[in-house]
Residue, then its C-alpha position, 0 to 999 in steps of 0.5 A: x500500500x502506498x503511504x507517507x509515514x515515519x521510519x523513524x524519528x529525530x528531534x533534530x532531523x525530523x525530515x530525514x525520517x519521513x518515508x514516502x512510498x510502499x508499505x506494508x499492510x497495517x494492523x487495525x480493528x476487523x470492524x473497523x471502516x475502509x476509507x480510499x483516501x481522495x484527500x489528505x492535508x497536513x499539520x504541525x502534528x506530522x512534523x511532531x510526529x517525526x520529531x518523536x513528540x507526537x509519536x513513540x519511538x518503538x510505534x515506528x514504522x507508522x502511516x502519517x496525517x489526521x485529517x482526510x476525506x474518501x470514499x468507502x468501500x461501498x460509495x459513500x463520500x465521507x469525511x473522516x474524524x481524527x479522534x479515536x475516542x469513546x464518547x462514552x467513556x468520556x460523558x458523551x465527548x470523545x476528546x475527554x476520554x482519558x485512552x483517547x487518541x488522534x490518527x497516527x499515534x497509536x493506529x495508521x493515519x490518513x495519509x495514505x491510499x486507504x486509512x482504517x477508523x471506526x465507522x462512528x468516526x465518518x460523516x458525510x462530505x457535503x456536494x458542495x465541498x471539494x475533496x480538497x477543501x474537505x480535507x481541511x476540516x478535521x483537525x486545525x479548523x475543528x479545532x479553531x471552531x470549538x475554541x470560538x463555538x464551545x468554548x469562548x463564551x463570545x456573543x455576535x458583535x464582542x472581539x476577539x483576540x488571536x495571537x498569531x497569523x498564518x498558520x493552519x489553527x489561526x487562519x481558520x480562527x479568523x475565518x471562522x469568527x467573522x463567519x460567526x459574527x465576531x470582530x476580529x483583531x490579530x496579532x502578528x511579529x510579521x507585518x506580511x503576516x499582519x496583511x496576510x490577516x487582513x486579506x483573509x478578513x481581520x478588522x484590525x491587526x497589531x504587532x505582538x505586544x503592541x498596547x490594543x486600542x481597548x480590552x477585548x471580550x477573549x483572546x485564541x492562543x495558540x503560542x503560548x509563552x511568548x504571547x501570554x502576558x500580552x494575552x492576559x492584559x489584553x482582556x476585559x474584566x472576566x474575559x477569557x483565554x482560550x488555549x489549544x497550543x503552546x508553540x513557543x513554550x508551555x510555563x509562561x509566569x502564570x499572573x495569579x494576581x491578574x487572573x483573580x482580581x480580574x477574574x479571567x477565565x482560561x480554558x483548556x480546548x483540544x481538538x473537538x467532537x465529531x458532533x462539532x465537526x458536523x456543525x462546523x461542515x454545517x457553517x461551512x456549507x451554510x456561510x460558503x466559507x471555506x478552508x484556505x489552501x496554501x497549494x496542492x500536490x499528489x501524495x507523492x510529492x509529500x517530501x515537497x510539503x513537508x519541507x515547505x511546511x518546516x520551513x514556516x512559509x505556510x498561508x493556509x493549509x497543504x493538500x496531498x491528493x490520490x487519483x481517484x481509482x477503483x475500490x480495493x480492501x486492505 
Protein backbone atom coordinates (compact mmCIF):
# COMPACT_ATOMS: atom_id res chain seq x y z
CA UNK A 1 0.00 0.00 0.00
CA UNK A 2 1.18 3.34 -0.63
CA UNK A 3 1.57 5.51 2.25
CA UNK A 4 3.66 8.88 3.57
CA UNK A 5 4.97 7.66 7.34
CA UNK A 6 7.55 7.65 9.86
CA UNK A 7 10.63 5.14 9.51
CA UNK A 8 11.88 6.67 12.42
CA UNK A 9 12.19 9.92 14.43
CA UNK A 10 14.60 12.68 15.42
CA UNK A 11 14.17 15.77 17.44
CA UNK A 12 16.80 17.38 15.34
CA UNK A 13 16.41 15.97 11.74
CA UNK A 14 12.78 15.12 11.62
CA UNK A 15 12.52 15.47 7.89
CA UNK A 16 15.33 12.58 7.47
CA UNK A 17 12.51 10.31 8.99
CA UNK A 18 9.81 10.81 6.55
CA UNK A 19 9.13 7.94 4.30
CA UNK A 20 7.08 8.18 1.13
CA UNK A 21 6.23 5.04 -0.71
CA UNK A 22 5.16 1.48 -0.32
CA UNK A 23 4.44 -0.07 2.85
CA UNK A 24 3.24 -2.99 4.37
CA UNK A 25 -0.34 -3.50 5.37
CA UNK A 26 -1.16 -2.27 8.60
CA UNK A 27 -2.83 -3.96 11.59
CA UNK A 28 -6.24 -2.27 12.58
CA UNK A 29 -9.55 -3.35 14.17
CA UNK A 30 -11.58 -6.00 11.55
CA UNK A 31 -14.97 -3.90 12.33
CA UNK A 32 -13.23 -1.12 11.56
CA UNK A 33 -14.41 1.10 8.09
CA UNK A 34 -12.24 1.31 4.84
CA UNK A 35 -11.86 4.93 3.58
CA UNK A 36 -9.83 5.06 0.00
CA UNK A 37 -8.45 8.22 0.63
CA UNK A 38 -9.23 11.29 -2.27
CA UNK A 39 -7.54 13.83 0.12
CA UNK A 40 -5.42 14.21 2.81
CA UNK A 41 -3.83 17.61 4.35
CA UNK A 42 -1.27 18.36 6.89
CA UNK A 43 -0.40 19.64 10.26
CA UNK A 44 2.22 20.69 12.64
CA UNK A 45 1.10 17.29 14.17
CA UNK A 46 3.07 15.31 11.48
CA UNK A 47 6.26 17.13 11.98
CA UNK A 48 5.85 16.42 15.55
CA UNK A 49 5.06 13.28 14.81
CA UNK A 50 8.71 12.86 13.19
CA UNK A 51 10.36 14.85 15.91
CA UNK A 52 9.18 11.78 18.43
CA UNK A 53 6.55 14.30 20.28
CA UNK A 54 3.70 13.35 18.95
CA UNK A 55 4.69 9.91 18.28
CA UNK A 56 6.60 6.98 20.44
CA UNK A 57 9.54 5.84 19.02
CA UNK A 58 9.00 1.88 19.11
CA UNK A 59 5.32 2.84 17.19
CA UNK A 60 7.58 3.20 14.39
CA UNK A 61 7.09 2.39 11.25
CA UNK A 62 3.59 4.47 11.36
CA UNK A 63 1.30 5.85 8.49
CA UNK A 64 1.44 9.86 8.98
CA UNK A 65 -1.84 12.56 8.51
CA UNK A 66 -5.18 13.10 10.97
CA UNK A 67 -7.16 14.79 8.73
CA UNK A 68 -8.70 13.15 5.04
CA UNK A 69 -11.82 12.78 3.05
CA UNK A 70 -12.54 9.47 0.61
CA UNK A 71 -14.78 7.31 -0.31
CA UNK A 72 -15.83 3.81 1.40
CA UNK A 73 -15.92 0.69 0.13
CA UNK A 74 -19.49 0.90 -0.72
CA UNK A 75 -19.55 4.66 -2.23
CA UNK A 76 -20.21 6.65 0.36
CA UNK A 77 -18.15 10.04 0.06
CA UNK A 78 -17.09 10.89 3.76
CA UNK A 79 -15.03 12.73 5.77
CA UNK A 80 -13.06 11.25 8.36
CA UNK A 81 -12.96 12.10 12.49
CA UNK A 82 -9.44 12.08 13.55
CA UNK A 83 -10.32 11.42 17.32
CA UNK A 84 -10.07 7.86 18.31
CA UNK A 85 -12.21 8.16 21.48
CA UNK A 86 -15.11 6.59 23.29
CA UNK A 87 -17.76 9.15 23.61
CA UNK A 88 -18.81 7.07 26.44
CA UNK A 89 -16.06 6.89 28.31
CA UNK A 90 -15.79 10.42 28.18
CA UNK A 91 -19.57 11.54 29.05
CA UNK A 92 -20.61 11.84 25.74
CA UNK A 93 -17.48 13.58 24.07
CA UNK A 94 -14.92 11.54 22.80
CA UNK A 95 -11.96 14.40 23.43
CA UNK A 96 -12.29 13.67 27.19
CA UNK A 97 -11.90 10.14 27.32
CA UNK A 98 -8.73 9.65 29.10
CA UNK A 99 -7.37 6.42 26.28
CA UNK A 100 -8.14 8.97 23.74
CA UNK A 101 -6.01 9.28 20.67
CA UNK A 102 -5.57 11.03 17.21
CA UNK A 103 -4.63 9.07 13.91
CA UNK A 104 -1.11 8.30 13.62
CA UNK A 105 -0.22 7.78 17.35
CA UNK A 106 -1.42 4.50 18.19
CA UNK A 107 -3.05 3.13 14.88
CA UNK A 108 -2.39 4.35 10.73
CA UNK A 109 -3.04 7.70 9.80
CA UNK A 110 -4.90 9.15 6.89
CA UNK A 111 -2.14 9.98 4.72
CA UNK A 112 -2.30 7.03 2.69
CA UNK A 113 -4.25 5.18 -0.08
CA UNK A 114 -6.61 3.88 2.32
CA UNK A 115 -6.90 4.56 6.08
CA UNK A 116 -8.91 2.28 8.53
CA UNK A 117 -11.39 4.09 11.66
CA UNK A 118 -14.49 3.37 13.37
CA UNK A 119 -17.50 3.53 11.37
CA UNK A 120 -18.89 6.11 14.22
CA UNK A 121 -15.67 8.08 13.04
CA UNK A 122 -17.37 9.50 9.25
CA UNK A 123 -19.55 11.89 8.48
CA UNK A 124 -20.76 12.90 5.43
CA UNK A 125 -18.86 15.02 2.58
CA UNK A 126 -21.09 17.66 1.54
CA UNK A 127 -21.64 18.18 -2.64
CA UNK A 128 -20.50 21.27 -2.03
CA UNK A 129 -17.17 20.86 -0.59
CA UNK A 130 -14.31 19.98 -2.91
CA UNK A 131 -12.21 16.90 -1.55
CA UNK A 132 -9.63 19.37 -1.23
CA UNK A 133 -11.47 21.71 0.98
CA UNK A 134 -12.80 18.64 2.96
CA UNK A 135 -9.93 17.68 3.91
CA UNK A 136 -9.01 20.50 5.80
CA UNK A 137 -11.61 20.29 8.16
CA UNK A 138 -10.99 17.75 10.96
CA UNK A 139 -8.05 18.97 12.91
CA UNK A 140 -6.90 22.86 12.53
CA UNK A 141 -10.29 24.05 11.81
CA UNK A 142 -12.24 21.73 14.37
CA UNK A 143 -10.11 22.96 16.46
CA UNK A 144 -10.34 26.84 15.55
CA UNK A 145 -14.47 26.03 15.54
CA UNK A 146 -14.73 24.66 19.16
CA UNK A 147 -12.24 27.36 20.64
CA UNK A 148 -14.75 30.00 19.15
CA UNK A 149 -18.13 27.64 19.43
CA UNK A 150 -17.74 25.96 22.56
CA UNK A 151 -15.67 27.14 24.49
CA UNK A 152 -15.36 31.26 24.17
CA UNK A 153 -18.42 32.36 25.70
CA UNK A 154 -18.27 35.17 22.79
CA UNK A 155 -21.67 36.90 21.78
CA UNK A 156 -22.26 38.26 17.94
CA UNK A 157 -20.51 41.67 17.79
CA UNK A 158 -17.71 41.10 21.12
CA UNK A 159 -13.99 40.97 19.87
CA UNK A 160 -11.71 38.51 19.68
CA UNK A 161 -8.24 38.12 20.32
CA UNK A 162 -5.96 35.92 18.04
CA UNK A 163 -2.46 35.82 18.72
CA UNK A 164 -0.60 34.62 15.86
CA UNK A 165 -1.20 34.65 11.65
CA UNK A 166 -0.90 32.47 9.02
CA UNK A 167 -1.00 29.31 10.43
CA UNK A 168 -3.46 26.49 9.80
CA UNK A 169 -5.28 26.68 13.62
CA UNK A 170 -5.27 30.97 13.10
CA UNK A 171 -6.05 31.16 9.73
CA UNK A 172 -9.50 29.37 10.43
CA UNK A 173 -9.86 31.01 13.76
CA UNK A 174 -10.43 34.38 11.77
CA UNK A 175 -12.05 32.86 9.16
CA UNK A 176 -14.38 31.05 11.46
CA UNK A 177 -15.21 34.25 13.86
CA UNK A 178 -16.05 36.72 11.02
CA UNK A 179 -18.34 33.88 9.81
CA UNK A 180 -19.53 33.55 13.38
CA UNK A 181 -20.00 37.31 13.54
CA UNK A 182 -17.47 38.36 15.69
CA UNK A 183 -14.56 41.49 15.35
CA UNK A 184 -11.62 40.29 14.98
CA UNK A 185 -8.10 41.60 15.85
CA UNK A 186 -4.99 39.70 15.04
CA UNK A 187 -1.60 39.99 16.28
CA UNK A 188 1.49 39.23 14.12
CA UNK A 189 5.51 39.96 14.67
CA UNK A 190 5.27 39.89 10.92
CA UNK A 191 3.78 42.89 9.37
CA UNK A 192 3.46 40.44 5.92
CA UNK A 193 1.61 38.25 8.10
CA UNK A 194 -0.48 41.24 9.57
CA UNK A 195 -1.56 41.62 5.70
CA UNK A 196 -1.88 38.25 5.14
CA UNK A 197 -4.78 38.62 8.18
CA UNK A 198 -6.35 41.37 6.64
CA UNK A 199 -6.98 39.91 3.33
CA UNK A 200 -8.41 36.97 4.96
CA UNK A 201 -10.88 39.27 6.98
CA UNK A 202 -9.31 40.51 10.08
CA UNK A 203 -10.85 44.13 11.26
CA UNK A 204 -7.57 45.24 12.64
CA UNK A 205 -4.15 43.70 13.30
CA UNK A 206 -1.16 44.58 15.79
CA UNK A 207 2.20 43.59 16.32
CA UNK A 208 2.80 41.30 19.10
CA UNK A 209 2.97 43.02 22.37
CA UNK A 210 1.50 46.11 20.88
CA UNK A 211 -0.76 48.02 23.51
CA UNK A 212 -4.66 47.43 21.87
CA UNK A 213 -6.98 50.22 21.31
CA UNK A 214 -9.07 48.67 24.24
CA UNK A 215 -9.98 45.12 26.01
CA UNK A 216 -11.21 42.53 24.19
CA UNK A 217 -14.05 40.19 25.42
CA UNK A 218 -11.48 36.80 24.56
CA UNK A 219 -8.33 36.07 23.37
CA UNK A 220 -7.37 32.48 20.87
CA UNK A 221 -3.85 31.46 21.73
CA UNK A 222 -2.04 29.06 20.35
CA UNK A 223 1.64 30.41 21.08
CA UNK A 224 1.87 30.11 24.48
CA UNK A 225 4.77 31.66 26.02
CA UNK A 226 5.96 34.37 24.05
CA UNK A 227 2.06 35.96 23.93
CA UNK A 228 0.71 35.28 27.13
CA UNK A 229 1.50 38.32 29.06
CA UNK A 230 0.10 40.04 26.40
CA UNK A 231 -2.87 37.78 26.30
CA UNK A 232 -3.73 38.47 29.88
CA UNK A 233 -3.73 42.26 29.63
CA UNK A 234 -5.33 42.25 26.52
CA UNK A 235 -8.61 41.22 28.10
CA UNK A 236 -11.62 42.61 29.82
CA UNK A 237 -12.74 42.20 33.47
CA UNK A 238 -13.90 38.35 33.27
CA UNK A 239 -12.87 37.99 29.72
CA UNK A 240 -11.46 34.63 28.66
CA UNK A 241 -8.16 32.75 27.40
CA UNK A 242 -8.77 30.04 25.26
CA UNK A 243 -5.90 27.78 24.59
CA UNK A 244 -5.17 24.86 22.06
CA UNK A 245 -1.36 25.24 21.89
CA UNK A 246 1.70 26.32 23.23
CA UNK A 247 4.38 26.65 20.31
CA UNK A 248 6.60 28.73 21.73
CA UNK A 249 6.82 27.37 25.37
CA UNK A 250 4.20 25.87 27.94
CA UNK A 251 5.43 27.75 31.54
CA UNK A 252 4.76 31.23 30.98
CA UNK A 253 4.59 33.37 34.63
CA UNK A 254 1.12 32.31 35.43
CA UNK A 255 -0.27 36.18 36.82
CA UNK A 256 -2.37 34.83 39.54
CA UNK A 257 -2.99 38.17 40.91
CA UNK A 258 -4.37 39.28 37.26
CA UNK A 259 -6.37 36.02 36.98
CA UNK A 260 -8.28 36.54 40.36
CA UNK A 261 -8.55 40.07 40.55
CA UNK A 262 -9.92 40.17 37.20
CA UNK A 263 -11.34 37.06 37.31
CA UNK A 264 -10.02 35.96 34.00
CA UNK A 265 -11.24 32.52 32.76
CA UNK A 266 -8.57 30.36 30.98
CA UNK A 267 -9.85 27.05 29.19
CA UNK A 268 -8.11 24.47 28.01
CA UNK A 269 -9.78 23.19 24.40
CA UNK A 270 -8.34 20.47 22.44
CA UNK A 271 -9.44 19.19 19.12
CA UNK A 272 -13.39 18.68 19.14
CA UNK A 273 -16.23 16.49 18.81
CA UNK A 274 -17.24 14.61 15.80
CA UNK A 275 -20.92 16.46 16.77
CA UNK A 276 -18.92 19.56 16.31
CA UNK A 277 -17.29 18.68 13.07
CA UNK A 278 -20.82 18.33 11.88
CA UNK A 279 -21.65 21.84 12.95
CA UNK A 280 -18.63 23.18 11.63
CA UNK A 281 -19.05 21.33 7.93
CA UNK A 282 -22.97 22.59 8.55
CA UNK A 283 -21.05 26.52 8.65
CA UNK A 284 -19.26 25.90 6.05
CA UNK A 285 -21.70 24.93 3.82
CA UNK A 286 -24.34 27.48 5.10
CA UNK A 287 -21.96 30.55 5.20
CA UNK A 288 -19.83 29.30 1.83
CA UNK A 289 -16.97 29.88 3.77
CA UNK A 290 -14.03 27.87 3.04
CA UNK A 291 -10.71 26.50 4.05
CA UNK A 292 -7.99 28.50 2.68
CA UNK A 293 -5.40 26.44 0.73
CA UNK A 294 -1.68 27.06 0.82
CA UNK A 295 -1.02 24.78 -2.69
CA UNK A 296 -1.76 21.09 -3.78
CA UNK A 297 0.16 18.30 -4.50
CA UNK A 298 -0.04 14.36 -5.22
CA UNK A 299 0.81 12.46 -2.37
CA UNK A 300 3.95 11.57 -3.63
CA UNK A 301 5.48 14.85 -3.53
CA UNK A 302 4.62 14.77 0.00
CA UNK A 303 8.60 15.26 0.91
CA UNK A 304 7.80 18.61 -1.09
CA UNK A 305 5.20 19.86 1.56
CA UNK A 306 6.94 18.52 4.38
CA UNK A 307 9.81 20.62 3.87
CA UNK A 308 7.69 23.55 2.92
CA UNK A 309 5.85 23.16 5.87
CA UNK A 310 9.17 23.07 8.30
CA UNK A 311 10.45 25.97 6.65
CA UNK A 312 7.20 28.09 8.06
CA UNK A 313 6.22 29.82 4.76
CA UNK A 314 2.61 28.32 5.08
CA UNK A 315 -0.53 30.66 4.03
CA UNK A 316 -3.24 28.32 4.76
CA UNK A 317 -3.18 24.56 4.72
CA UNK A 318 -1.21 21.81 2.40
CA UNK A 319 -3.14 19.29 0.48
CA UNK A 320 -1.94 15.67 -0.83
CA UNK A 321 -4.12 14.17 -3.07
CA UNK A 322 -4.71 10.12 -4.62
CA UNK A 323 -6.30 9.77 -8.17
CA UNK A 324 -9.31 8.61 -7.91
CA UNK A 325 -9.24 4.68 -8.84
CA UNK A 326 -11.13 1.57 -8.30
CA UNK A 327 -12.10 0.30 -4.80
CA UNK A 328 -9.52 -2.12 -3.20
CA UNK A 329 -9.63 -3.71 0.90
CA UNK A 330 -6.64 -3.83 2.59
Amino acid sequence: MFAVYAAAVDPIDPLSCLGVGELSQPTTPSEWVNVRVRAASLNHHDLWALKGVALKADRVPMILGTDAAGVTDDGREVIVHAVLGDPAAGRGDETLDPRRSLLSEIYPGAIAEFVRVPARNLIDKPAGLTWEEAACVPTAWLTAYRMLASKSGLQSGETVLVQGAAGGVSTALIILAKALGFTVWVTSRDEAKREWALSIGADEVFETGTKLPRAVDAVMETVGEATWDHSLRALRPGGRIVISGATSGQMPPAQLNRVFFLQLEIIGSTMGSIGELRELVDLLVRTGVRPVIDRVLPMEQAAEAFAIMHEGNVHGKLVLTRPEVGATNY
